[in-house]
C-alpha positions as CSV (number, residue, x, y, z in Angstrom):
1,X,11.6,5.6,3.7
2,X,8.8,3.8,1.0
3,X,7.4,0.4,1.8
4,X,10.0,-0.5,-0.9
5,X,12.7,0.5,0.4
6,X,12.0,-1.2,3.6
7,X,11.4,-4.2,2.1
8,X,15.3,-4.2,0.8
9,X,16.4,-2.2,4.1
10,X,14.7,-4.6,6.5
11,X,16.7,-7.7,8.0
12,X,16.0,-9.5,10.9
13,X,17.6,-8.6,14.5
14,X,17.9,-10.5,17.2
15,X,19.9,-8.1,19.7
16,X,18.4,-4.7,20.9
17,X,19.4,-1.8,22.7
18,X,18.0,-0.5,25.8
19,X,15.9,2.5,24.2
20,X,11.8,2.6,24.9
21,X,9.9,3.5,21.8
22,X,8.1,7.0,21.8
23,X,4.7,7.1,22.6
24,X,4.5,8.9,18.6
25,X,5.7,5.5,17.7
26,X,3.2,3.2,19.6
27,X,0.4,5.3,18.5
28,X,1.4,5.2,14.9
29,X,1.9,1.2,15.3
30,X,-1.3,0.9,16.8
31,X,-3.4,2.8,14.5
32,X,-2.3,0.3,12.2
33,X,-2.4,-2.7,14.2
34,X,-6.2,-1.8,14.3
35,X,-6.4,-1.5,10.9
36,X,-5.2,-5.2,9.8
37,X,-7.3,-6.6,12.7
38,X,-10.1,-4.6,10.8
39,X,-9.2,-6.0,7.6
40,X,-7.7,-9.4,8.2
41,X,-10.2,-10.0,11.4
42,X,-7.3,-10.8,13.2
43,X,-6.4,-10.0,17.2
44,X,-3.1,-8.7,16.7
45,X,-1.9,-6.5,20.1
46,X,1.6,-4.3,20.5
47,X,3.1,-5.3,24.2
48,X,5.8,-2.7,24.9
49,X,8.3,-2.8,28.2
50,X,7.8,-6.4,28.9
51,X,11.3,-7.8,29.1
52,X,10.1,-11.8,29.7
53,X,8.6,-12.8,26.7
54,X,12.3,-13.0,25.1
55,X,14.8,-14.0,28.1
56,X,15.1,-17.6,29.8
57,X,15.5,-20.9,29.0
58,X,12.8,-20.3,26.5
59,X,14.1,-17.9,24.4
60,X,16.8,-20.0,22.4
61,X,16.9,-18.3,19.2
62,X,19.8,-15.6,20.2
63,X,17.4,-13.0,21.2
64,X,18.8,-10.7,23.7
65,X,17.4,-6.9,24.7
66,X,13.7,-7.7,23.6
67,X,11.3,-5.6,25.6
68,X,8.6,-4.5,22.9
69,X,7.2,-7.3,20.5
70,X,4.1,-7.8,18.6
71,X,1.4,-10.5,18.9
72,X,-0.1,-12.6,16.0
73,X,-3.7,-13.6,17.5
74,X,-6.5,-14.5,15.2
75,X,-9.3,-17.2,15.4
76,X,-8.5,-20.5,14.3
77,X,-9.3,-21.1,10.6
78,X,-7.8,-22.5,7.8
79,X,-6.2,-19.3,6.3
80,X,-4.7,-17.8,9.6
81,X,-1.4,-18.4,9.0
82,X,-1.5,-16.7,5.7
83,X,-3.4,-13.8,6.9
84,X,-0.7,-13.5,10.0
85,X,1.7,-13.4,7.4
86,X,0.7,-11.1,5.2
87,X,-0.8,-8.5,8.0
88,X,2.5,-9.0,9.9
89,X,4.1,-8.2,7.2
90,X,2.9,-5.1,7.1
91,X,3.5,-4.5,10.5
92,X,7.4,-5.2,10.1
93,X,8.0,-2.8,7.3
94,X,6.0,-0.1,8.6
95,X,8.2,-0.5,11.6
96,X,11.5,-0.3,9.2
97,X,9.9,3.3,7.8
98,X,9.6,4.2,11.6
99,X,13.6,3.6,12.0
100,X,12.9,0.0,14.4
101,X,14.2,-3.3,13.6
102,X,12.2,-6.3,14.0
103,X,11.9,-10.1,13.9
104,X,9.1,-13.2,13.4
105,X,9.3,-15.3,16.2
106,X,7.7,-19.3,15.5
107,X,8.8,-20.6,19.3
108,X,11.4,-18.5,20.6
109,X,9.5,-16.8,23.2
110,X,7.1,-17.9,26.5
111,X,3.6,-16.6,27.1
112,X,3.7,-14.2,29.7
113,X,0.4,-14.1,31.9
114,X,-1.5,-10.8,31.5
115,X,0.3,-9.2,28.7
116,X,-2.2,-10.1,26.2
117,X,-5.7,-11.7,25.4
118,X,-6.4,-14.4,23.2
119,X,-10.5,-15.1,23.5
120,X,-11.9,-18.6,23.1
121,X,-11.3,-20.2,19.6
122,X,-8.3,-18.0,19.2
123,X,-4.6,-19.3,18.3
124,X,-1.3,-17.6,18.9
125,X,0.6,-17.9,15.8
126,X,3.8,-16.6,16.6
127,X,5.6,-13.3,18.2
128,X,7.1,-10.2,16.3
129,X,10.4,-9.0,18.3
130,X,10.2,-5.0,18.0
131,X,12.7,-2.3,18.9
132,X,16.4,-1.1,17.6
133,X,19.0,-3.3,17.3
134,X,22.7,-3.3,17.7
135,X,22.3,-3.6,14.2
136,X,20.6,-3.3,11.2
137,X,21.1,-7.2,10.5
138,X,22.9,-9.0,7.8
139,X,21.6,-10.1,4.2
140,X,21.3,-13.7,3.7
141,X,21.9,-16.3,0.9
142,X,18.7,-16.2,-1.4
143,X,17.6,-18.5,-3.9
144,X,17.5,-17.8,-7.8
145,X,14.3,-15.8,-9.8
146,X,13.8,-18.9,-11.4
147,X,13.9,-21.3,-8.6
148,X,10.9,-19.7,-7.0
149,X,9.0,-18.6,-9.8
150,X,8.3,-19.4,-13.9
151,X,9.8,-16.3,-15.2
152,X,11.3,-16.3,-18.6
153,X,11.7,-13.8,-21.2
154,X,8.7,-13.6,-22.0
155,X,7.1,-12.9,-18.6
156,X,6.7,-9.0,-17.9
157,X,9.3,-6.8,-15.5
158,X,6.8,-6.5,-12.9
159,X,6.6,-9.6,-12.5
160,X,10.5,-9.6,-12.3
161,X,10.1,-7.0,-10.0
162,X,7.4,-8.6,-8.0
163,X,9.7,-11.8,-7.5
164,X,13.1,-10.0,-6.7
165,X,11.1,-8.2,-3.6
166,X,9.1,-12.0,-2.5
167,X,12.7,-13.3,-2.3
168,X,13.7,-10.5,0.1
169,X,10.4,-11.6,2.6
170,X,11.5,-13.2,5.8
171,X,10.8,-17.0,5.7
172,X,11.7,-19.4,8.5
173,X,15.2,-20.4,8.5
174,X,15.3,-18.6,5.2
175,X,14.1,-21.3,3.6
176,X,11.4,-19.9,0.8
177,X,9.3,-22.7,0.1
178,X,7.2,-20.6,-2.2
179,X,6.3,-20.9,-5.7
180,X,4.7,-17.7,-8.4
181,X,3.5,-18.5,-11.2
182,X,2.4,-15.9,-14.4
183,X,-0.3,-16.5,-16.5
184,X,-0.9,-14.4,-19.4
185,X,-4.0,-12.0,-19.4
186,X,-6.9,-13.5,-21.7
187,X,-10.3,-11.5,-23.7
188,X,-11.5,-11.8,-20.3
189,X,-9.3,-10.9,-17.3
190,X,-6.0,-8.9,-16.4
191,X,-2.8,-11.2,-16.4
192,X,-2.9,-13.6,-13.0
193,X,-0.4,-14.6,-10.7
194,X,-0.4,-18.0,-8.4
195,X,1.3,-18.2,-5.8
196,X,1.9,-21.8,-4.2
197,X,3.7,-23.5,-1.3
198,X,6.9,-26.0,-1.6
199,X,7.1,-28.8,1.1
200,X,9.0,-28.1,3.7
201,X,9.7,-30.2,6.8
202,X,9.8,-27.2,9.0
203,X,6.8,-26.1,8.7
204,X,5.8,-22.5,8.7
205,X,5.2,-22.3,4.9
206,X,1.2,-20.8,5.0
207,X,2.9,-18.1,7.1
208,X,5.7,-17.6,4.7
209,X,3.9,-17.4,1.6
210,X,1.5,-14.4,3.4
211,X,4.3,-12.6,3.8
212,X,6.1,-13.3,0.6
213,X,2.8,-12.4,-1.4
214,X,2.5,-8.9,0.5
215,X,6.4,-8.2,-0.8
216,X,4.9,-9.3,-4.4
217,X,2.3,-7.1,-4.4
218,X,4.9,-4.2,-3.6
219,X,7.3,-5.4,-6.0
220,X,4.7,-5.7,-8.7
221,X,2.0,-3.2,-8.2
222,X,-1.2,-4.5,-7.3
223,X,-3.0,-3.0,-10.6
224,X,-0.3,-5.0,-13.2
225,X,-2.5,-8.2,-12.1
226,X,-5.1,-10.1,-10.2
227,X,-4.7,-13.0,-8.0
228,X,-5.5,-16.5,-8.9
């Protein structure tokens, strides 16, 4: 399976099965868990066979079987969210390609002492629940190309495509409170892309857009364009 094809395969699950993931798996998670805390200078850590994080009076988002999940640590700044998001991201489809289900987490988990570190100045952002579902998830109601985006008939087809794969991105309560917007290439640069928050009273949006800009760039193809 490509990145792309996660990207339309993934959905999110809330119900797992009793199955431990291979040790092939965690090594192939954690070789790239290193690599976007290398990148994004984020503390990002795998927890595998830890069954409290997810059950209780905590866990009130219908999450049921969750014994492996992923951490989003980084140090506070005014981009962490975004860079969560669009690490995470990354993290979640590469776990589609390896056959697991997955999903983001804001609240619906409890800190579990000794599972994890977060060092002084850091922030836990939110939880990734790992592992395979009893299903593969449903699809859920989407908003329009033109809702989220300027796209007209004079805009390019990747951007099109870039757009149709942002509005598959997991948002919080589905809400997409994103914005892309084209702007033509000049004598000087490539053609440029912005990509902006909505309001939202839920929150989460910084997050959100980190991950729906990492489904862009796959839609798109990161050489049709440079961000602005």
């Amino acid at each position: 399976m490509t990145l792309q094809e996660a990207i339309v395969a993934r959905h999110s699950v809330r119900k797992y099965i009793k199955k431990p993931l291979s040790e092939e798996i965690v090594a192939v998670l954690n070789e790239k868990i290193e690599e976007c805390n290398r990148i994004g200078g984020l503390h990002i850590q795998l927890v595998t066979n830890e069954p409290k994080a997810f059950s209780g009076i905590f866990a009130y988002g219908k999450f049921s079987g969750v014994e492996n999940y992923i951490v989003m640590i980084g140090a506070k700044s005014d981009d962490l969210d975004k860079r969560i998001g669009y690490y995470g991201e990354q993290l979640v489809l590469l776990a589609q390609t390896l056959g697991l289900n997955t999903c983001w987490a804001g609240l619906s988990y409890r800190k579990v002492k000794g599972t994890y570190q977060i060092a002084d100045g850091e922030k836990l952002a939110c939880m990734i629940a790992l592992g395979y579902g009893e299903t593969q998830g449903i699809k859920r109601k989407s908003k329009t190309l033109s809702q989220v985006s300027n796209i007209d008939e004079r805009t390019p087809e990747w951007f099109r495509d870039g757009i149709k794969a942002a509005l598959l991105a997991p948002t919080a309560i589905n809400q997409q409170k994103f914005y892309f917007r084209y702007i033509p290439a000049d004598n000087v640069t490539k053609p440029q892309v912005m990509a902006t928050t909505v309001f939202s009273m839920v929150g989460y949006t910084n997050m959100d857009l980190g991950i729906a800009k990492l489904h862009f760039e796959l839609g798109a193809g990161k050489e049709n364009f440079e961000w602005r």
